[in-house]
C-alpha positions as CSV (number, residue, x, y, z in Angstrom):
1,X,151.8,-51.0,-59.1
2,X,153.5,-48.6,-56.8
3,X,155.7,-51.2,-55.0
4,X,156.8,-52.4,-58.8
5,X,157.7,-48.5,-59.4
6,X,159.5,-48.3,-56.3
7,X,161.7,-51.3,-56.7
8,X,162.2,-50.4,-60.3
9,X,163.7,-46.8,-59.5
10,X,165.8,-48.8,-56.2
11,X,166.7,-51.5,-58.8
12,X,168.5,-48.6,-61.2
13,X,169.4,-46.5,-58.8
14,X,171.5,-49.5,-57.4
15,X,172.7,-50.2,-60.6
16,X,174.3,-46.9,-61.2
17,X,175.6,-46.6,-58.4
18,X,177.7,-49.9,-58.3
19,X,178.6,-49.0,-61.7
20,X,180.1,-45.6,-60.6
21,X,181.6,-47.0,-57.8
22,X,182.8,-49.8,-59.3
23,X,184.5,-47.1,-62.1
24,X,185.8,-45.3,-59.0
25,X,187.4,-47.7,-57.2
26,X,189.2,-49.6,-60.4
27,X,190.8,-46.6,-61.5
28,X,194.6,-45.9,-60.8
29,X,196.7,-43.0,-60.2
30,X,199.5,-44.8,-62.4
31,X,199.6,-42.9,-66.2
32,X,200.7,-45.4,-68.7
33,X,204.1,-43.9,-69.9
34,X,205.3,-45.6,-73.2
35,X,209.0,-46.3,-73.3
36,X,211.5,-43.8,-75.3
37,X,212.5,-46.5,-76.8
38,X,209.5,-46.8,-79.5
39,X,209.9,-44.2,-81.7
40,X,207.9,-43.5,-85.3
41,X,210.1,-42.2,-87.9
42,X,207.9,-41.6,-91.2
43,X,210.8,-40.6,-93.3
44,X,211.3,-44.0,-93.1
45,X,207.5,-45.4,-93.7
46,X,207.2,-42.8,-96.5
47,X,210.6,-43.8,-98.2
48,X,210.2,-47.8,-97.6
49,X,206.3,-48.2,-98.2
50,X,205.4,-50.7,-101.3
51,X,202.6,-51.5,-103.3
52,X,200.4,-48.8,-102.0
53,X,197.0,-48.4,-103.5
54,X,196.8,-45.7,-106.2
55,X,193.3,-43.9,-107.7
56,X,192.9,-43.3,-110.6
57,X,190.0,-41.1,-112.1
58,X,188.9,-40.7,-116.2
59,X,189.3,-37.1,-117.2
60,X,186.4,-35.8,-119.2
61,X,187.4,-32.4,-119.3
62,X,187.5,-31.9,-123.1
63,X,184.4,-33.9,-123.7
64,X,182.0,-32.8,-126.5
């Protein structure tokens, strides 16, 4: 039962390491920089947007 323990708490402790290194080692020093090019304008996605869902509720304010 010991050895089983043992090789259970190697097993892991292999297993997060290779995960940690593996993490390390795939990374990049490169930042993803989007192009200036792709812009947002939401003048223009406020004033073109069509058949938008709308809510509508039942007033029951002056009920008696």
């Amino acid at each position: 039962m010991r050895n089983f323990k043992w090789f259970a708490a190697a097993a892991a402790g292999a297993l997060i390491l290779a995960s940690v290194a593996g993490g390390w080692t795939a990374s990049s020093t490169q930042a993803f920089v989007p192009t200036s090019d792709l812009r947002i304008n939401p003048l223009q996605m406020m004033t073109t947007a069509k058949d938008l869902p709308t809510q509508t509720y039942q007033d029951q304010t002056f009920v008696f």
